[in-house]
FINU-348676 format. One record per atom (N, C-alpha, C): x, y, z. Coordinates in steps of 0.05 Angstrom, whole numbers, padded with zeros to 5 digits, always signed. Each point is the difference from the previous one (the first is absolute). Example, Ala and Ser with C-alpha at 12.3 -4.5 7.8 and 13.67 -1.06 7.14 Angstrom:
# residues 2
+00264-00114+00156-00018+00024+00000+00018+00024+00000-00007+00021-00014+00016+00024+00001-00015+00022+00014
//
This chain:
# residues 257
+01901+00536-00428-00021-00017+00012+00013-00021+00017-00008+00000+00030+00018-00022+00018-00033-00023-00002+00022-00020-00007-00017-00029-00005+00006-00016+00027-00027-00007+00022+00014-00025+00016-00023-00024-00012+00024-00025+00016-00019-00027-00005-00005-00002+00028-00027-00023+00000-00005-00005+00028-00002-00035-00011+00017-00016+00014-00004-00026-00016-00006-00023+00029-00012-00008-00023-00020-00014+00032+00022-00028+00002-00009-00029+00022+00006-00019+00009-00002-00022-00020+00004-00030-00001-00011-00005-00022+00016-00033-00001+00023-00006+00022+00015-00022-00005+00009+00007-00030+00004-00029-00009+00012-00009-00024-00009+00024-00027-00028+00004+00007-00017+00018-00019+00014+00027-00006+00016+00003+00025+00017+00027-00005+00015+00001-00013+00019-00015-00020+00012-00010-00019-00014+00025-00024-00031+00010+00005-00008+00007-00027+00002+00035+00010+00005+00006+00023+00011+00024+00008+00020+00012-00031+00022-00021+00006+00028+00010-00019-00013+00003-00018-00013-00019-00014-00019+00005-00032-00011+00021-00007-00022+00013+00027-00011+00024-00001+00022+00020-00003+00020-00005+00018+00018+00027+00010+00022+00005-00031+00006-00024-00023+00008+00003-00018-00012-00002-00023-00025+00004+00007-00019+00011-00024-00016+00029+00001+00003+00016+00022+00004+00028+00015+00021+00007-00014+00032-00010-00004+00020+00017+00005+00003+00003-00032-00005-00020-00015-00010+00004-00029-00027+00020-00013-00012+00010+00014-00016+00013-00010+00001+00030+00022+00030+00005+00009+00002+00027+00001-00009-00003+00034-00009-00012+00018-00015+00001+00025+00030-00011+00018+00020+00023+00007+00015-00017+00024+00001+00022+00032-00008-00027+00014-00008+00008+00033+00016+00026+00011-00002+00016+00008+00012+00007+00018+00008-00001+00028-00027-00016+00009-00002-00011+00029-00020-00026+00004+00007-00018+00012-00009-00029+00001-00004-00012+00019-00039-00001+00002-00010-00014+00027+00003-00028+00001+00006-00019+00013-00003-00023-00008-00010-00014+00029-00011-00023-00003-00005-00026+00019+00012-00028-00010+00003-00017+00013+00009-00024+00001+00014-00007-00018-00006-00006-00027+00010-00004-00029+00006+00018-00012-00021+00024+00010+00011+00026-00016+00018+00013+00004+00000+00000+00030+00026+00022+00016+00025-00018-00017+00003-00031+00001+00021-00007-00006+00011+00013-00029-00013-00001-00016-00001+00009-00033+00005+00036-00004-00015+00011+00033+00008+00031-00008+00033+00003+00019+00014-00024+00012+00021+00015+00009+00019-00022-00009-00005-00014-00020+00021-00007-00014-00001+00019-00037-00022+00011+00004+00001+00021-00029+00014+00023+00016-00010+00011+00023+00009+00033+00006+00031-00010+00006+00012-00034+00010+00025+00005-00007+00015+00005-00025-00014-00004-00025+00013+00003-00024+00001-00018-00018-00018-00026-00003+00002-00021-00009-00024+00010-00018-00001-00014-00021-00021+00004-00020-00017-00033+00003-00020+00010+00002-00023-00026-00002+00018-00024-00018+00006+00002-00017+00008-00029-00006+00017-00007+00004+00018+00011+00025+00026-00007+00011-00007-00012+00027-00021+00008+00008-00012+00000+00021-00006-00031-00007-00022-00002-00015-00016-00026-00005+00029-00025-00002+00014+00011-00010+00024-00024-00004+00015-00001+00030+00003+00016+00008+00012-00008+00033-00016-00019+00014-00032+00010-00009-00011-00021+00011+00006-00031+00001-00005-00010-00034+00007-00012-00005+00023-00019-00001+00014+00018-00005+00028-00021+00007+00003+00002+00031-00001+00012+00015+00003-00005+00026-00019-00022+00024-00021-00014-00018-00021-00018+00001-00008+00008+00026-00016+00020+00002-00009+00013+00024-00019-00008+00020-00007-00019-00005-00019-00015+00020+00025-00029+00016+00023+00006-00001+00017-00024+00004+00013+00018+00029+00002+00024+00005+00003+00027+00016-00020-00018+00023-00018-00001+00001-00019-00003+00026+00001-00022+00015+00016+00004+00019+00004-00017+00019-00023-00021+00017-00006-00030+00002-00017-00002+00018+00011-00015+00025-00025+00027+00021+00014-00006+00032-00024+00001+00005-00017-00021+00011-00029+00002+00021+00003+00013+00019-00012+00023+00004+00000+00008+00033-00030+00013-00002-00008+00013+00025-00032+00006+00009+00000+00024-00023+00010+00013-00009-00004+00019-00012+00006+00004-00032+00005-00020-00014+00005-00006-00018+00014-00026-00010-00007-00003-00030+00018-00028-00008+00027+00009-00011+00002+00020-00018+00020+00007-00012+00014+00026+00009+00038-00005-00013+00005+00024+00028+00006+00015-00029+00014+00027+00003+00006+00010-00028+00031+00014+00000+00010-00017+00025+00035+00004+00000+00023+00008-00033-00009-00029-00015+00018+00003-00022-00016+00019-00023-00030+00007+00002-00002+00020-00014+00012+00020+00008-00006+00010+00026+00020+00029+00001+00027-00002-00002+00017-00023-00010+00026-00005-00005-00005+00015-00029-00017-00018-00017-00006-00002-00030+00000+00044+00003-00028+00005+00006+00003+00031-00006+00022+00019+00008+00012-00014+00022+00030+00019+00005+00012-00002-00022+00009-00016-00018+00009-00009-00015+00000+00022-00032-00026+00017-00002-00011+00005-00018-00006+00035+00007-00001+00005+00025-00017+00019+00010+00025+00023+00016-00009+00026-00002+00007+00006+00025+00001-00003+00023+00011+00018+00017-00001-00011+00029-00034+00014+00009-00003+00032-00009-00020+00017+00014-00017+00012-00028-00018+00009+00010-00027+00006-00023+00015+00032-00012+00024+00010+00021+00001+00032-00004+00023-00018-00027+00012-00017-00003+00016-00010-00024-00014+00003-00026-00015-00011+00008-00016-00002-00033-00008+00026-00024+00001-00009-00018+00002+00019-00028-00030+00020+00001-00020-00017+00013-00026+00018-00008-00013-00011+00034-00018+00012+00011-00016+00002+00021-00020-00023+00000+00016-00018+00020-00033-00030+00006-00008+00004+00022-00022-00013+00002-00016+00004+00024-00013-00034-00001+00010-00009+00028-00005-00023+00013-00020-00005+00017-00028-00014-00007-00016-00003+00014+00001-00029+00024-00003-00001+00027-00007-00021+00005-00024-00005+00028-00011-00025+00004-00009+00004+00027+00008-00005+00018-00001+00018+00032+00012+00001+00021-00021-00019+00007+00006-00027+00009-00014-00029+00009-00015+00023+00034+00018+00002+00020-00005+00006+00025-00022+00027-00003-00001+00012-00015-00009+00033+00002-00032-00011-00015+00008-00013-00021-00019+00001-00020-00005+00019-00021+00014+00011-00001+00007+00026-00023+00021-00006-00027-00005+00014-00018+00022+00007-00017+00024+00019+00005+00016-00015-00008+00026+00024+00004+00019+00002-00029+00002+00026-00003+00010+00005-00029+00034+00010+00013+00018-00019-00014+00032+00008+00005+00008+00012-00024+00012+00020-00002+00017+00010-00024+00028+00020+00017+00004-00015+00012+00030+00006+00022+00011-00017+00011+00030+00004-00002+00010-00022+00017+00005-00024-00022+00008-00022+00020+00011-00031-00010-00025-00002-00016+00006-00018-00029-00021-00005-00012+00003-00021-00003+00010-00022+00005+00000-00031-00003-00024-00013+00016+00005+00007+00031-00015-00011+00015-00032+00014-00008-00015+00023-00003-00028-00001-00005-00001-00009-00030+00020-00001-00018-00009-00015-00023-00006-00026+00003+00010-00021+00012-00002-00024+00023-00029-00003+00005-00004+00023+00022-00025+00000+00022-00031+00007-00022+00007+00012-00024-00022+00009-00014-00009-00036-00007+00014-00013-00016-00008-00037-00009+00000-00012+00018-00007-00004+00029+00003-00019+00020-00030-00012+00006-00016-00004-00023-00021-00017+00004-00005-00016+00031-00023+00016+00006-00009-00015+00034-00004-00026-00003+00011-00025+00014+00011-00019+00012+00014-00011-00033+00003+00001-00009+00023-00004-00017+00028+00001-00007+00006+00026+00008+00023+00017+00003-00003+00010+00039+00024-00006+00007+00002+00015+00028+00004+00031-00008-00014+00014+00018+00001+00028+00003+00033+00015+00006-00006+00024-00013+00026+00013+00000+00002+00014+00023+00020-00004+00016-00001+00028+00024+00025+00024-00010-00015+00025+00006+00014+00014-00001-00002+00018+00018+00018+00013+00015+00000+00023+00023-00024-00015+00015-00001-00025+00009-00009-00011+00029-00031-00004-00015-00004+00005-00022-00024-00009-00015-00005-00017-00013-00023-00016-00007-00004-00023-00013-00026+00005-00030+00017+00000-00027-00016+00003-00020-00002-00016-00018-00025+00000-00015-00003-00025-00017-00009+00020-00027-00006-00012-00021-00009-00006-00027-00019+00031-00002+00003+00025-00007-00011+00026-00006-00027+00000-00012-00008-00026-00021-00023+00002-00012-00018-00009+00015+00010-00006+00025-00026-00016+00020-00027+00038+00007+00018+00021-00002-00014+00012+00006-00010+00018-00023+00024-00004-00022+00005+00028-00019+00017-00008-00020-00020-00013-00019+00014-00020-00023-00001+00019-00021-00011+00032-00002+00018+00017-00013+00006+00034+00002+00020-00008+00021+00015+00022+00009+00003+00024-00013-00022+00027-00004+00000+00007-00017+00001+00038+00022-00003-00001+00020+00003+00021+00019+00024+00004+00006+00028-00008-00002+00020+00010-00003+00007+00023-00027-00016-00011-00026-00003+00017-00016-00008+00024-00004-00025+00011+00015-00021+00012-00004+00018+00027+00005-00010+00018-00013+00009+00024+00011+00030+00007-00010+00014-00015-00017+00027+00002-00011+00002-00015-00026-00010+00003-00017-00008-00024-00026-00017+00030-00022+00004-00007-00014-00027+00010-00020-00010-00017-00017+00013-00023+00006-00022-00025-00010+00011-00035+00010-00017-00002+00010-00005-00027+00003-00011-00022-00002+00018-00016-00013-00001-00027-00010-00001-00023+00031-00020-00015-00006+00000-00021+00022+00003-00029-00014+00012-00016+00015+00004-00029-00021-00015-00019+00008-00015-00010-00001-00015-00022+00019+00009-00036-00010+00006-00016+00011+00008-00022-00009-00021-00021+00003-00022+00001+00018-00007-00018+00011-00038-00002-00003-00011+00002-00033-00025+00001-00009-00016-00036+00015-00016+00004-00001-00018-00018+00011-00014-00018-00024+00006-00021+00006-00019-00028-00023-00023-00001+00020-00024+00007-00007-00020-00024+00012+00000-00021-00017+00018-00012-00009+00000-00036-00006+00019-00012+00015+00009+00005+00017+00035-00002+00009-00013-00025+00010+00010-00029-00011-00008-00012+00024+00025-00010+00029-00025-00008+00014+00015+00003+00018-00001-00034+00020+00020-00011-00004+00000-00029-00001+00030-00003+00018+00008+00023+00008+00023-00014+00022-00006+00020+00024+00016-00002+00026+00002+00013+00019+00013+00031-00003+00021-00012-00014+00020+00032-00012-00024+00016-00023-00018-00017-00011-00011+00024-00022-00024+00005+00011-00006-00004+00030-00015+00005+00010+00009+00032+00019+00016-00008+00006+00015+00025+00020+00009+00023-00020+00006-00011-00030+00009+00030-00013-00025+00012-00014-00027-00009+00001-00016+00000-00002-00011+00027+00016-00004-00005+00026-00005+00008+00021+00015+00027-00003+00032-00003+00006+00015+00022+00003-00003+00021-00029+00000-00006-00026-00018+00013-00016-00025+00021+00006-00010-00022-00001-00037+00019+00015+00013+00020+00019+00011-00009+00022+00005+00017+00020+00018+00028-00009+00024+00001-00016+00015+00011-00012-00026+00020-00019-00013-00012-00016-00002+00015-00021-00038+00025+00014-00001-00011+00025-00012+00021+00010+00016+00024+00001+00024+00005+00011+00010+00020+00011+00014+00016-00021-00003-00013-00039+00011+00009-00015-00020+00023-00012-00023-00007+00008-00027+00023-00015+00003+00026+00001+00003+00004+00026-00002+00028+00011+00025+00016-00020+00018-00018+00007+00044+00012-00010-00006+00008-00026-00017-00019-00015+00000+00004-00029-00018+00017-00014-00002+00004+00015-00016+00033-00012+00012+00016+00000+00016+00009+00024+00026+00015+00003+00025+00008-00028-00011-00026-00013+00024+00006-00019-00011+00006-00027+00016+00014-00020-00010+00002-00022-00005-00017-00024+00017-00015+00001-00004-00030-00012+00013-00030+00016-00020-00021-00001+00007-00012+00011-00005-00030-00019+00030-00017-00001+00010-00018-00018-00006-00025+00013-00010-00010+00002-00014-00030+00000-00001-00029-00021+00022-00012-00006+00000-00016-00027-00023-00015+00013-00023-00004-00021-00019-00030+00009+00016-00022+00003+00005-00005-00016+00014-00034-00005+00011-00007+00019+00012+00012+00017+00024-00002+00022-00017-00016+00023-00023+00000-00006-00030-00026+00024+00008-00018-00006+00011-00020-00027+00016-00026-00002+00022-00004+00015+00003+00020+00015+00037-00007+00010-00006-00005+00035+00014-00010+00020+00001+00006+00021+00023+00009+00014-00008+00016+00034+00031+00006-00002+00025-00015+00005-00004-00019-00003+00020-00021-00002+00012-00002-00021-00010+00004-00028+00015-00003-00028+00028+00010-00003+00018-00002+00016+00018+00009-00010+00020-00011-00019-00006-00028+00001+00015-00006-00024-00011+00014-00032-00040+00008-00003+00002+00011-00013+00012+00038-00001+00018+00001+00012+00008+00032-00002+00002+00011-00028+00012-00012-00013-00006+00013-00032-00018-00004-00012-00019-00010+00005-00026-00002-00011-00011+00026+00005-00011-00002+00033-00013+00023+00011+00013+00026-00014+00026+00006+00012+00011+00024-00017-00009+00008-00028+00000-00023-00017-00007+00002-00030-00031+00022-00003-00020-00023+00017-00030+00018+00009-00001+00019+00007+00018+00014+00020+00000+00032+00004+00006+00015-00017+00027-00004-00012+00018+00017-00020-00031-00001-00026-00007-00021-00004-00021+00004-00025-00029+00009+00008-00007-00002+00017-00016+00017+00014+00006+00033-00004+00018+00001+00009+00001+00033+00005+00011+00012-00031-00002-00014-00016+00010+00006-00037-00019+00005-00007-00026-00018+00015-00022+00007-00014-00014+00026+00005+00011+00017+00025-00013+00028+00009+00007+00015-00012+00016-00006-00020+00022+00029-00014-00022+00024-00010-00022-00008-00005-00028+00021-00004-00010+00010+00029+00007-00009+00014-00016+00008+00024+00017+00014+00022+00031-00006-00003+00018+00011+00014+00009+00027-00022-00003+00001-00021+00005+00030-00029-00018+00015+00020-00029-00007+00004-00019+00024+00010+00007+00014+00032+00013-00018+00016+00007+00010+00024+00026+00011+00003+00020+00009-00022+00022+00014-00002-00011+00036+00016-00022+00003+00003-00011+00025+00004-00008-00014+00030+00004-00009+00018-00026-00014+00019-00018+00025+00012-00018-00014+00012-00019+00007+00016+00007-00002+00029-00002+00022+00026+00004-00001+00021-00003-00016+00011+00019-00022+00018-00017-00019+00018-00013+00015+00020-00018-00017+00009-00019-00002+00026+00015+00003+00024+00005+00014+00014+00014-00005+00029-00024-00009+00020
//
């Protein structure tokens, strides 16, 4: 049975990716191929390099990963993401054909207005271009192109899968509070980008055969990264609790193409 994940965007919230992805690998469920966006892509190509989720979560951590983002005002962004791609050279291969198991890199082409899915070639720079939050993060260019943040169009990348999987798991990070309040400028915009995001997740998630959503994870924003082991904690126990519901899909059911 080939298992893919399709793991959506999520900032800090992606932290509960690893949780999911090491509470899968405990109950018998490991990927063979791994869609990811923004937070997720990062978590499926530091796993398809060989790192186990809680090795992962600790790089994080000790490497205090939000200290990586450079700030440079220019028209196109506030933050540049120079010493992160120092940070993932560091950790990563050079190209996607390196890696132990098959990822697939979602992001948006800003100029085209499209999605573009990379799983060839340099993988530093569209792992980069997938998190480059519009006016936040400056856009990544690559080959004379300019891309930003993947979930703006396709927060869960689940059509690289289709057609090569016999079951699919989708991870979603990013459940909706209607209580959220919303009392600053920033929780006004992640607000927004939410709603907007979690339209384009409806359609994808049907696509898959189960799809992992911790509730609780609406307390967090994507900024929490100091809580990273928290979040992690909520996925990993989240997905302990499916062990009845992931037993029944050892047999799956055809996806939908």
């Amino acid at each position: 049975m080939k298992i893919g994940l399709a793991l959506s965007g999520g900032g800090a919230k992606g932290f509960a990716h690893l949780g999911v992805m090491k509470g899968l690998l405990e109950q018998g469920f490991q990927p063979q191929i791994i869609s990811g966006v923004s937070a997720g892509a990062v978590a499926a190509a530091l796993y398809a390099a060989g790192y186990h989720p809680d090795k992962i979560l600790e790089i994080f951590i000790a490497s205090k990963f939000h200290r990586f983002m450079r700030i440079s005002v220019s028209f196109t962004g506030i933050l540049r993401m120079e010493r992160v791609e120092k940070l993932y050279e560091m950790y990563l291969p050079a190209t996607f054909e390196d890696l132990k198991i098959p990822v697939v890199v979602s992001a948006t082409d800003l100029q085209a207005g499209k999605t573009v899915f990379f799983d060839k070639g340099p993988l530093v720079k569209p792992l980069i271009a997938t998190c480059c939050i519009p006016g936040m993060f400056e856009p990544m260019r690559i080959d004379g192109r300019m891309y930003v943040d993947g979930g703006i169009l396709n927060n869960l990348p689940v059509e690289p899968l289709i057609g090569k999987c016999d079951y699919i798991i989708g991870v979603h990070t990013n459940p909706i509070d209607p209580e959220m309040p919303l009392r600053s400028i920033r929780a006004i915009m992640e607000r927004t980008l939410l709603l907007a995001v979690q339209n384009n997740v409806k359609e994808r998630a049907a696509k898959c055969n189960l799809v992992i959503e911790p509730p609780t994870l609406h307390q967090f924003t994507s900024y929490d990264g100091r809580k990273a082991r928290q979040i992690f904690e909520i996925g990993y126990e989240y997905t302990m609790q499916l062990t009845e519901k992931l037993a029944s899909f050892k047999n799956p059911l055809p996806v939908d193409s």
